[in-house]
C-alpha positions as CSV (number, residue, x, y, z in Angstrom):
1,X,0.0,0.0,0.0
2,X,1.0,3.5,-0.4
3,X,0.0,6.5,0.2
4,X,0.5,10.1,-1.7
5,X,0.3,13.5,0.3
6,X,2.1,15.4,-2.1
7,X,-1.6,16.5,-4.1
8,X,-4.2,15.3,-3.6
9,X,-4.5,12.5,-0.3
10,X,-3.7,9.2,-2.4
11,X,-3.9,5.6,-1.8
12,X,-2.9,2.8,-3.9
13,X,-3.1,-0.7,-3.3
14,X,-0.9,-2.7,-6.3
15,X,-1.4,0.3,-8.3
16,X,-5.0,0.7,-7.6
17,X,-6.6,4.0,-6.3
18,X,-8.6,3.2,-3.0
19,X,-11.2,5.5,-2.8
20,X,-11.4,7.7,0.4
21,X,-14.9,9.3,0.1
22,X,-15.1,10.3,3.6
23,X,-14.1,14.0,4.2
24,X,-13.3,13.2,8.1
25,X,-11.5,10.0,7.2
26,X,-9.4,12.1,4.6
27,X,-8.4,14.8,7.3
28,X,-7.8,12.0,9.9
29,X,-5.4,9.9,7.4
30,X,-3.7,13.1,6.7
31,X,-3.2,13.7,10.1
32,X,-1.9,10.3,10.9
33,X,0.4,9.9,7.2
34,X,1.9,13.9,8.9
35,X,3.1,11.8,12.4
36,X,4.3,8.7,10.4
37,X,5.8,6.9,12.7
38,X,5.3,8.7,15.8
39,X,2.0,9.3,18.2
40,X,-0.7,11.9,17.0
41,X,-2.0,12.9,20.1
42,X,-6.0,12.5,20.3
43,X,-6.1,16.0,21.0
44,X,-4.8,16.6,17.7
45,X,-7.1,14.8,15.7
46,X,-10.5,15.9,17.8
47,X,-9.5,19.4,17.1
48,X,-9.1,19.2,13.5
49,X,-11.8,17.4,13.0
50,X,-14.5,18.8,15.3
51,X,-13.2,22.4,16.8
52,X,-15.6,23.0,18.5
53,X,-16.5,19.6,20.4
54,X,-14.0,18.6,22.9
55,X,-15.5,16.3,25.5
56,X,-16.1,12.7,25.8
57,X,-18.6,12.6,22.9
58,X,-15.5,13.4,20.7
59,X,-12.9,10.8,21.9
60,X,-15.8,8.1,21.0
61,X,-16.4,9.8,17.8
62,X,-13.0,9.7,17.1
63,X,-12.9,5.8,17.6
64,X,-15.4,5.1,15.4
65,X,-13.7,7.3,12.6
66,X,-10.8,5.5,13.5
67,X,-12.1,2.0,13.2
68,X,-14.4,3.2,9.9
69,X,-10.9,4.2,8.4
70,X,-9.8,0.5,9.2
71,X,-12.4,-0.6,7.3
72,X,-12.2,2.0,4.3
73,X,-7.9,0.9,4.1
74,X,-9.3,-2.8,4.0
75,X,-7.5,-3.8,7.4
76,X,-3.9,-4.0,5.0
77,X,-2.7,-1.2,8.3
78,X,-2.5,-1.6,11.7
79,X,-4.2,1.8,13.6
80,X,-3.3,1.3,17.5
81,X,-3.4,4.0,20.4
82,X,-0.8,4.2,22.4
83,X,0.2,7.1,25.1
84,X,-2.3,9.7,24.3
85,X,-2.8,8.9,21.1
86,X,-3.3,7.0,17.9
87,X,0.2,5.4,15.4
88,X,-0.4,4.4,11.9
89,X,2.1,1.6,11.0
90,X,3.0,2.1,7.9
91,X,7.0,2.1,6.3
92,X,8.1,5.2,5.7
93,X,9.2,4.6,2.1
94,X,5.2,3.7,1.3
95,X,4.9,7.9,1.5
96,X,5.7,10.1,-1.1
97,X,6.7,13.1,1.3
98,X,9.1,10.6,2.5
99,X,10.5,9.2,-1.0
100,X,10.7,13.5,-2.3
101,X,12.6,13.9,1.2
102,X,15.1,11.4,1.2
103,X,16.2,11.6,-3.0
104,X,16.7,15.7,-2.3
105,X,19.2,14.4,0.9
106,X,20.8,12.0,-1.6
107,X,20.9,14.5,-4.7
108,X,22.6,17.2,-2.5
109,X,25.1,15.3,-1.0
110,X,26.2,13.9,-4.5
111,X,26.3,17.5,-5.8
112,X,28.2,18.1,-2.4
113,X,30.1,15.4,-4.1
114,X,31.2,17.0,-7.0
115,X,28.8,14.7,-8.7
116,X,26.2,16.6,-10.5
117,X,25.2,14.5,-13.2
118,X,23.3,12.2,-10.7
119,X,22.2,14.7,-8.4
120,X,20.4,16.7,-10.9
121,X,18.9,13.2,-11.4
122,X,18.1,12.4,-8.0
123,X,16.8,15.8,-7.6
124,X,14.7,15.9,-10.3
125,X,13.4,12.0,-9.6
126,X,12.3,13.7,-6.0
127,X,10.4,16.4,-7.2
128,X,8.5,13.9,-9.7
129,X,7.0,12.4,-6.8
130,X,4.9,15.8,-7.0
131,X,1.1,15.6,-8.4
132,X,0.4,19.3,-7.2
133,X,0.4,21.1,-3.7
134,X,1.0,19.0,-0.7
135,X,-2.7,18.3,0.8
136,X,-4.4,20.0,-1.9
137,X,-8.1,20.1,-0.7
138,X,-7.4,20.2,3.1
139,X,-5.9,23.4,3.8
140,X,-8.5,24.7,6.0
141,X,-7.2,21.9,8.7
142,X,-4.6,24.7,10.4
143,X,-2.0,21.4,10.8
144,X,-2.2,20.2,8.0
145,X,-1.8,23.8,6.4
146,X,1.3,24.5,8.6
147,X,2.3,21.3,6.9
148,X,1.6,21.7,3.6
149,X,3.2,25.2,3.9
150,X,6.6,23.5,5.1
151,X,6.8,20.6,2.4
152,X,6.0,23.2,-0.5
153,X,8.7,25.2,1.2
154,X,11.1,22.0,1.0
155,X,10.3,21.4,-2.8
156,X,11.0,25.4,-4.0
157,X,14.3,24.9,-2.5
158,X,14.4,21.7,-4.2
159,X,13.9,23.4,-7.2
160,X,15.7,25.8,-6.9
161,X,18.6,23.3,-6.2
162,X,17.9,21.7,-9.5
163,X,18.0,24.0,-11.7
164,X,21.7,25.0,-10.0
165,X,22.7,21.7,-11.2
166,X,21.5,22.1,-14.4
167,X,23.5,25.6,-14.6
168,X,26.5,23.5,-14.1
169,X,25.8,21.4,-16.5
170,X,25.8,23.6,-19.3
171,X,22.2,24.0,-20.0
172,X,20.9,27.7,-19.9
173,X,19.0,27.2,-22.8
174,X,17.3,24.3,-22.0
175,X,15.6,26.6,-18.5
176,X,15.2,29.8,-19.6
177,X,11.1,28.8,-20.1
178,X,11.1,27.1,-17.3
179,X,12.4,30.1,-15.3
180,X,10.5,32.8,-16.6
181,X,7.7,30.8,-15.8
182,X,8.4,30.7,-12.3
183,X,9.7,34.2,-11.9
184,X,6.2,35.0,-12.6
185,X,5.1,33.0,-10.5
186,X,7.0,33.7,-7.6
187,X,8.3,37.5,-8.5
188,X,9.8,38.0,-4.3
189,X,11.9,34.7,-4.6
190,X,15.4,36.1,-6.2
191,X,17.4,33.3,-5.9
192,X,14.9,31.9,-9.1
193,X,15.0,35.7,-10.0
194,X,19.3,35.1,-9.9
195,X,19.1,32.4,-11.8
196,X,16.6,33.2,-14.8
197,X,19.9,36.1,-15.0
198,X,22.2,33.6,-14.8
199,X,21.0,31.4,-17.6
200,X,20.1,34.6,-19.8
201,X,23.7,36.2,-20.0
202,X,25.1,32.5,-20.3
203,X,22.8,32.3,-23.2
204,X,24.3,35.2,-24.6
205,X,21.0,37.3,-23.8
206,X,23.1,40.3,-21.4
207,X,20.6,43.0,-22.3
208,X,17.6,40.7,-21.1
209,X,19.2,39.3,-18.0
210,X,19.8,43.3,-16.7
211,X,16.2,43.6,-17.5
212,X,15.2,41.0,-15.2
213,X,16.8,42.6,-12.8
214,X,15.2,45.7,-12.9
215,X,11.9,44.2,-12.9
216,X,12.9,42.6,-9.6
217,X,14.5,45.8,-8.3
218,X,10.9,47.7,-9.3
219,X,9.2,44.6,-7.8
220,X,11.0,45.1,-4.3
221,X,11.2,48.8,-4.4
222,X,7.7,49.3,-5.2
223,X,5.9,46.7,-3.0
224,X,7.7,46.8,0.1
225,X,10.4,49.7,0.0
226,X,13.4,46.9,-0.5
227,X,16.3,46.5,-2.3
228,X,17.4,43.0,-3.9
229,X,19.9,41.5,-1.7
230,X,24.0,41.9,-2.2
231,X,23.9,38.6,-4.0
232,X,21.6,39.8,-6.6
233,X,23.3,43.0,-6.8
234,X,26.6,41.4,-6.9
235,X,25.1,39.2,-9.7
236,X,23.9,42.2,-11.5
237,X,27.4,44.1,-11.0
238,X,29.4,41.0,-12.8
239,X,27.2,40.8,-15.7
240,X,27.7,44.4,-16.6
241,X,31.2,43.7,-16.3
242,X,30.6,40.6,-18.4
243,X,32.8,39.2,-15.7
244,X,34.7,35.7,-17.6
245,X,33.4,33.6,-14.0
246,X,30.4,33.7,-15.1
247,X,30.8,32.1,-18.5
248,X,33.8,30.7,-17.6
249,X,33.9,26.0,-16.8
250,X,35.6,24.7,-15.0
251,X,37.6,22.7,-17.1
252,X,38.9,26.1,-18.4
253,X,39.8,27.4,-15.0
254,X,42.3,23.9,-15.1
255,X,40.5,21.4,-12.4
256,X,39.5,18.4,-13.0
257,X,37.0,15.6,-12.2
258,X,37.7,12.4,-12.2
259,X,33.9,10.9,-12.1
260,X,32.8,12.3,-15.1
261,X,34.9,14.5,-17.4
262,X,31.8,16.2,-19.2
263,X,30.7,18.2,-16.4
264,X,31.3,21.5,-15.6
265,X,31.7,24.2,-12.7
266,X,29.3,27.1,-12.6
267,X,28.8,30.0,-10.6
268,X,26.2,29.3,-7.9
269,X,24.2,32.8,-6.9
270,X,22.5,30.7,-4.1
271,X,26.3,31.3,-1.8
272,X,27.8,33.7,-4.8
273,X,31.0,31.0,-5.4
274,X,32.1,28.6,-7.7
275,X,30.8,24.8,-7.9
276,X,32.4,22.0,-9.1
């Protein structure tokens, strides 16, 4: 069995999708898939599903979601309470959130590495695990919101990791779409802001990557009486200076790899340095 939180709550058994029709057995697998592992205290679970009902009438509505949620998963899980509270036994590689989590810990550490080919791979595998925002549909549950604010958090720096490898990869061309796309979507985030530069003046686009960053500078200035940050402006400085770092691999700079002799260092506006 396994279960999907990044979207829409999923459940597949051998590649089937179990139904969950219930909108309190939804919230309360949610709730349980969020504390895999680990107790989610009763309390927990009466509040987000009935705010306003706290009493004894609740804990026993609460067991019957419970064992009606037994019943939806087809008894393939074990639901037992222990010390305050309810565990869902499940492996922790049966969860998506889990799977995205641990391939962007493996992916950075092999760019860490020096080995970007595979973690642009492993990076990219993790954020395929994504169907569309984490919990979609259940927001109003203030958990499971705080939740679903933290794993989208997780996957923009995923992202944003990603497309770093692919910059030192030699492949400006190949994002430029991709991060104009989510410049406009996300116009206050400036390390996509940096980059969507980054892959313009390596693209041989200078005049357009200066303009980007004077939309962002309007952008700040505008809305909230801000400047872009010293490693935007630093970014900005070196490509009016068509500064050679920037264009520059690393091959040319004479180091070497000895894992895989096609890859290349780029300049990385996420700590404003050089990256094997």
């Amino acid at each position: 069995m396994q279960f999907g939180i990044l979207g829409v709550l999923e459940v597949l058994v051998a590649n089937r999708r179990l139904p969950i029709r219930s909108a309190n057995q939804q919230i309360l697998l949610a709730l349980l898939l969020c504390h895999c592992g680990t107790v989610a205290r009763s309390g927990l679970l009466i509040d987000s599903l009935w705010p306003d009902d706290n009493g004894d009438r609740a804990k026993s509505r609460l067991r019957l979601q419970l064992h009606r949620l037994r019943r939806t998963l087809e008894a393939a899980v074990e639901i037992t309470h222990e010390s305050g509270g309810y565990i869902l036994h499940v492996s922790p590689g049966s969860v998506d959130a889990w799977e995205f989590e641990q391939l962007v810990r493996r992916g950075r550490q092999a760019l860490k590495a020096g080995q970007v080919t595979k973690g642009a791979y492993l990076l990219r595998t993790g954020l395929g695990k994504w169907r569309g925002p984490a919990l979609s549909g259940l927001e109003d549950i203030p958990f499971l919101q705080r939740q679903a604010a933290r794993l989208d958090e997780e996957r923009m720096a995923a992202l944003s990791d990603r497309i770093d490898a692919d910059l030192r990869l030699n492949r400006p061309d190949d994002l430029i779409g991709e991060l104009f796309a989510l410049v406009r979507e996300y116009p206050l985030r400036e390390r996509l802001r940096g980059q969507l530069m980054l892959a313009l003046y390596q693209s041989g686009r200078q005049a357009e990557a200066l303009k980007v960053y004077r939309d962002g500078w309007h952008i700040l200035s505008n809305d909230l009486g801000l400047e872009p940050s010293p490693e935007l402006r630093r970014l900005e400085a070196a490509i009016l200076t068509s500064d050679s770092s920037l264009t520059l691999t690393w091959h040319t700079r004479g180091h070497h790899t000895h894992t895989n002799r096609h890859e290349h260092g780029k300049y990385c506006l996420h700590c404003s340095r050089w990256h094997r």
